[in-house]
C-alpha positions as CSV (number, residue, x, y, z in Angstrom):
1,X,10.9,-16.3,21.2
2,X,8.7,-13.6,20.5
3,X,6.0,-11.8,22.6
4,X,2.1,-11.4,21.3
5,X,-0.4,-8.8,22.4
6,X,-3.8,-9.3,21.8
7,X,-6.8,-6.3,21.6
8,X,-10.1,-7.3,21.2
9,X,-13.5,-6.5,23.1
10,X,-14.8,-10.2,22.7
11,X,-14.1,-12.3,25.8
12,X,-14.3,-16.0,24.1
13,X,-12.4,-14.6,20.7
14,X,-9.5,-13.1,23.3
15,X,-9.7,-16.6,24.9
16,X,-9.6,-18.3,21.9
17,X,-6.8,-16.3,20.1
18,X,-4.7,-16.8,23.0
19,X,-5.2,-20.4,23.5
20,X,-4.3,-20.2,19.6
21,X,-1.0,-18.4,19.8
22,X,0.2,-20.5,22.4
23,X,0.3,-23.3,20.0
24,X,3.3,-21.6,18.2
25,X,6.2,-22.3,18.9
26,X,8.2,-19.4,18.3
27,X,6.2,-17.4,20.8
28,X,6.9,-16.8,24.1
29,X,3.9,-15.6,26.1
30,X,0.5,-14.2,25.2
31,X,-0.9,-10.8,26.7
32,X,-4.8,-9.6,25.9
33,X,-6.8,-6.6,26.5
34,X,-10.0,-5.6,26.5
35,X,-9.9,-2.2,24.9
36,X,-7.0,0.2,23.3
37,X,-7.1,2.1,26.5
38,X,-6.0,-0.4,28.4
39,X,-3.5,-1.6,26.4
40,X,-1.9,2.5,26.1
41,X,-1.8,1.6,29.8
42,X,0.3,-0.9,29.9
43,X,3.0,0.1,27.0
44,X,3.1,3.7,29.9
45,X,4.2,1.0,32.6
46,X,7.7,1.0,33.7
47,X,9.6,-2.4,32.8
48,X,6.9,-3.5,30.2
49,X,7.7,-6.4,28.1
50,X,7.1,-5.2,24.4
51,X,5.5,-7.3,22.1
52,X,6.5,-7.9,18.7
53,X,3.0,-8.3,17.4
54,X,-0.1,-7.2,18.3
55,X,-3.3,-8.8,16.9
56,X,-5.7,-6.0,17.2
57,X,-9.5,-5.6,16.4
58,X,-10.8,-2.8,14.7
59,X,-14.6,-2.3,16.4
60,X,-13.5,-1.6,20.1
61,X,-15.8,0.0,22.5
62,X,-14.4,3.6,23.4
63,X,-11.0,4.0,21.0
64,X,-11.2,2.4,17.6
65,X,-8.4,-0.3,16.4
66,X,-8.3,2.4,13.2
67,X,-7.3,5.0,15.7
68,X,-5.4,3.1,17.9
69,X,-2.3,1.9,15.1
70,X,-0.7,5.0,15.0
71,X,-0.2,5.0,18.9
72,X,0.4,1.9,19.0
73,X,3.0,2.4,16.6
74,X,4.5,5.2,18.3
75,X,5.3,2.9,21.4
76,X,6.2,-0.3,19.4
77,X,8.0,0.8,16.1
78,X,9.5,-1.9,15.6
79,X,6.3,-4.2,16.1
80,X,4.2,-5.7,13.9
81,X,0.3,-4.6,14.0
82,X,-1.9,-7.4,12.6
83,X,-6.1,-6.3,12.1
84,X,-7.6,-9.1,13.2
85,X,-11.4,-7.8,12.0
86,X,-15.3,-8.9,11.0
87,X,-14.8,-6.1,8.6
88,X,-13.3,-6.7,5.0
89,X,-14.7,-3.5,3.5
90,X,-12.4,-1.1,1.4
91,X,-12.5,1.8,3.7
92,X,-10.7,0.2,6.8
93,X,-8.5,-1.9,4.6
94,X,-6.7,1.3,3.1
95,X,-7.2,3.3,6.4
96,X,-5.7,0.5,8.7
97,X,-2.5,0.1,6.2
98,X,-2.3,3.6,5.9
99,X,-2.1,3.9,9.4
100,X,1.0,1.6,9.9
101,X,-0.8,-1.9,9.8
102,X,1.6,-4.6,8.9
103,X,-1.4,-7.5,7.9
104,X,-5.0,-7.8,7.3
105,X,-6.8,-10.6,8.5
106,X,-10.7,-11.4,8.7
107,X,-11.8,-13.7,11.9
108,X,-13.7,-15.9,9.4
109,X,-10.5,-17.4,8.3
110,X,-9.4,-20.8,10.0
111,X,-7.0,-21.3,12.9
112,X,-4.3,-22.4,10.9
113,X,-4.4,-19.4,8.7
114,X,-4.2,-16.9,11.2
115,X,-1.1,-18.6,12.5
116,X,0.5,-18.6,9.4
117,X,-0.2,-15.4,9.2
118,X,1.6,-14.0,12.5
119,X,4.0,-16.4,11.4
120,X,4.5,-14.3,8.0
121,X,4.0,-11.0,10.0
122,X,7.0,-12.2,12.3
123,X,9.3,-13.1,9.9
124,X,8.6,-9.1,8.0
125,X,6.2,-10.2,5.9
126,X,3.1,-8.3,5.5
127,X,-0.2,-10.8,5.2
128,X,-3.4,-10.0,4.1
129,X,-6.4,-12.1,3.8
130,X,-6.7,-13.9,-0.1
131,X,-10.4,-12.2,-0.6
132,X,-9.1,-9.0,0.4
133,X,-5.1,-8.9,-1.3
134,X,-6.7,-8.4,-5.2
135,X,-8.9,-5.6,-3.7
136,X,-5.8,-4.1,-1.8
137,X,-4.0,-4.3,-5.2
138,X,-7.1,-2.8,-7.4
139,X,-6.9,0.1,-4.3
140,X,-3.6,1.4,-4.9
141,X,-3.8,0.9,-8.5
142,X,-6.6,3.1,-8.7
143,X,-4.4,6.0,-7.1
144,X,-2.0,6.0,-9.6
145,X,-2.9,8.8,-12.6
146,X,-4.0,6.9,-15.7
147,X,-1.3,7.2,-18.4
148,X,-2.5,9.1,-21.5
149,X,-1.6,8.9,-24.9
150,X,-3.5,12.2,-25.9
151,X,-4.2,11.1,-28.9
152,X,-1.1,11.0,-30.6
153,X,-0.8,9.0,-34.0
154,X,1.7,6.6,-34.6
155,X,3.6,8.9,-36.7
156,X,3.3,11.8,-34.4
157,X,4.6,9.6,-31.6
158,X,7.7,8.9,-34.0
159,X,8.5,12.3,-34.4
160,X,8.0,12.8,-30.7
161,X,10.7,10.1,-30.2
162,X,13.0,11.6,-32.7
163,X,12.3,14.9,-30.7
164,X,13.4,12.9,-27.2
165,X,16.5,11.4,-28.8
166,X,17.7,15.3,-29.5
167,X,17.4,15.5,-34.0
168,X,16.6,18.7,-35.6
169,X,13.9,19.3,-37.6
170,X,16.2,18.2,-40.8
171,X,17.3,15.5,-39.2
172,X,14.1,14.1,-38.3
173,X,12.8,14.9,-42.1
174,X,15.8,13.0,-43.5
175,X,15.5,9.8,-41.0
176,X,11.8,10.0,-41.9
177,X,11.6,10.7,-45.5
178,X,9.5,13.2,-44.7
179,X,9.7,17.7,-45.3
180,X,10.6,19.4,-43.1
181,X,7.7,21.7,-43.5
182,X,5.8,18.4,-43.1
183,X,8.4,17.7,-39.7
184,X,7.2,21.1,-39.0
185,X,3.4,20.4,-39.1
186,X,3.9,17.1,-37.2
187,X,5.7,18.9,-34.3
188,X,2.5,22.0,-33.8
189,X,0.1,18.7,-33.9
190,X,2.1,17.5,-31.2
191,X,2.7,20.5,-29.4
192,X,-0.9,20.8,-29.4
193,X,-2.3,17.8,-28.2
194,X,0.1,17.8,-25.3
195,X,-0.7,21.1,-24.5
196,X,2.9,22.5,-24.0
197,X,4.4,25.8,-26.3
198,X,8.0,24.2,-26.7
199,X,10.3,21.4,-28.1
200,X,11.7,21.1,-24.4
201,X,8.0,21.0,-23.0
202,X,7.0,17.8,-25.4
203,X,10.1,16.7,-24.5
204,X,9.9,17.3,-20.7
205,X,6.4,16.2,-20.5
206,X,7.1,13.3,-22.7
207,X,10.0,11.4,-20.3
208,X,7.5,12.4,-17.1
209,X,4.6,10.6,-18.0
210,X,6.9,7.8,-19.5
211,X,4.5,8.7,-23.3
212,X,6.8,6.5,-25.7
C-alpha cells in the first residue's frame, strides 16, 4: 500500500484528485496541500509518513511546481513526482523532466487516465500524456548533433573504410583496383573534407561520429 501526496492551489481539483486516488486500490491514504511551502513543511516534521508519489501542479502561488521537484526530490528520492498541469507547452515539459519529474500529465485527461497513470508511475514507469510523449521524443532528438556525411562520395567513403580496417595505401589500391597515386588523391579528398591533417585523424573522427 502506497502513500500519495497531492500539491495543487485549486481547492475543488485537490478535492477531486483525492476523492480520485482513493479509488485505487493499491493506495493507502491521500495527503494534499495547498502550496509547495506547505508541503516543505511537512517532509521537515519529525515522524512524517513519506509518500511514494506526489501529484504536483506546476502554477502554484508563491514557489513554482518547476522549482519545487528538485526539493522535493531531495526529501523523497526514492518517490515518484508526477506534473499534474493545464500546461502542455515544451518549455515546462523538458524543464519539469529535467528537474527529476517521473510523469507528465495534463488535467484535461479523464479520471481513468490519470489513475493509470500513478498506477504506471508506481510500478517505475515513467507516463506522459499521449499529445505530449511524440513532442518529448522530437525534444531530445533535437539535442542530439546531426550526423554529417561531409560530403564524402561513395568511393571516398570506401577508401575511408579501408583506412578504418588498418590497409596501406597499396593495400587499399590492390583491393580497389585502383593507383596508389590515385589511393593517394582519394585519402587528401578525404582528409580535407573532414577537416583533420592525418590517417589517424580520419580514422579517429570517423569511429566518433559513427561516418560509415
Amino acid at each position: 500500500m502506497k502513500d500519495i501526496w497531492i500539491i495543487d492551489d485549486h481547492a475543488v481539483m485537490r478535492r477531486t484528485l483525492a476523492a480520485l486516488m482513493r479509488e485505487a486500490a493499491e493506495i493507502r491514504s491521500v495527503v494534499s496541500f495547498s502550496s509547495a511551502e506547505d508541503a516543505h513543511e511537512a517532509l521537515r516534521a519529525e515522524g512524517v509518513e513519506k509518500p511514494a508519489l506526489v501529484l504536483l501542479d506546476i502554477g502554484l502561488k508563491g514557489m513554482s511546481g518547476l522549482d519545487a521537484i528538485p526539493i522535493l526530490k531531495g526529501f523523497l528520492p526514492e518517490a515518484c513526482i508526477v506534473v499534474l498541469t493545464v500546461f502542455e507547452d515544451d518549455e515546462k515539459l523538458f524543464k519539469a523532466i529535467c528537474a527529476g519529474a517521473s510523469g507528465y500529465l495534463l488535467k484535461t485527461q479523464s479520471s481513468d487516465e490519470i489513475l493509470r497513470a500513478v498506477g504506471e508511475a508506481l510500478d517505475g514507469g515513467a507516463p506522459v500524456s499521449p499529445r505530449l510523449a511524440r513532442r518529448m521524443m522530437e525534444m531530445f532528438a533535437a539535442l542530439v548533433p546531426p550526423r554529417q556525411d561531409y560530403g564524402l562520395s561513395s568511393r571516398e567513403r570506401e577508401v575511408l573504410q579501408l583506412i578504418v580496417d588498418g590497409l596501406l595505401k597499396k593495400e587499399i589500391a590492390a583491393r580497389t583496383g585502383l593507383s596508389i597515386h590515385t589511393v593517394d588523391a582519394y585519402l587528401r579528398r578525404i582528409y580535407e573534407k573532414l577537416h583533420v591533417q592525418s590517417r589517424s585523424g580520419a580514422v579517429t573522427k570517423a569511429l566518433r561520429e559513427r561516418l560509415l
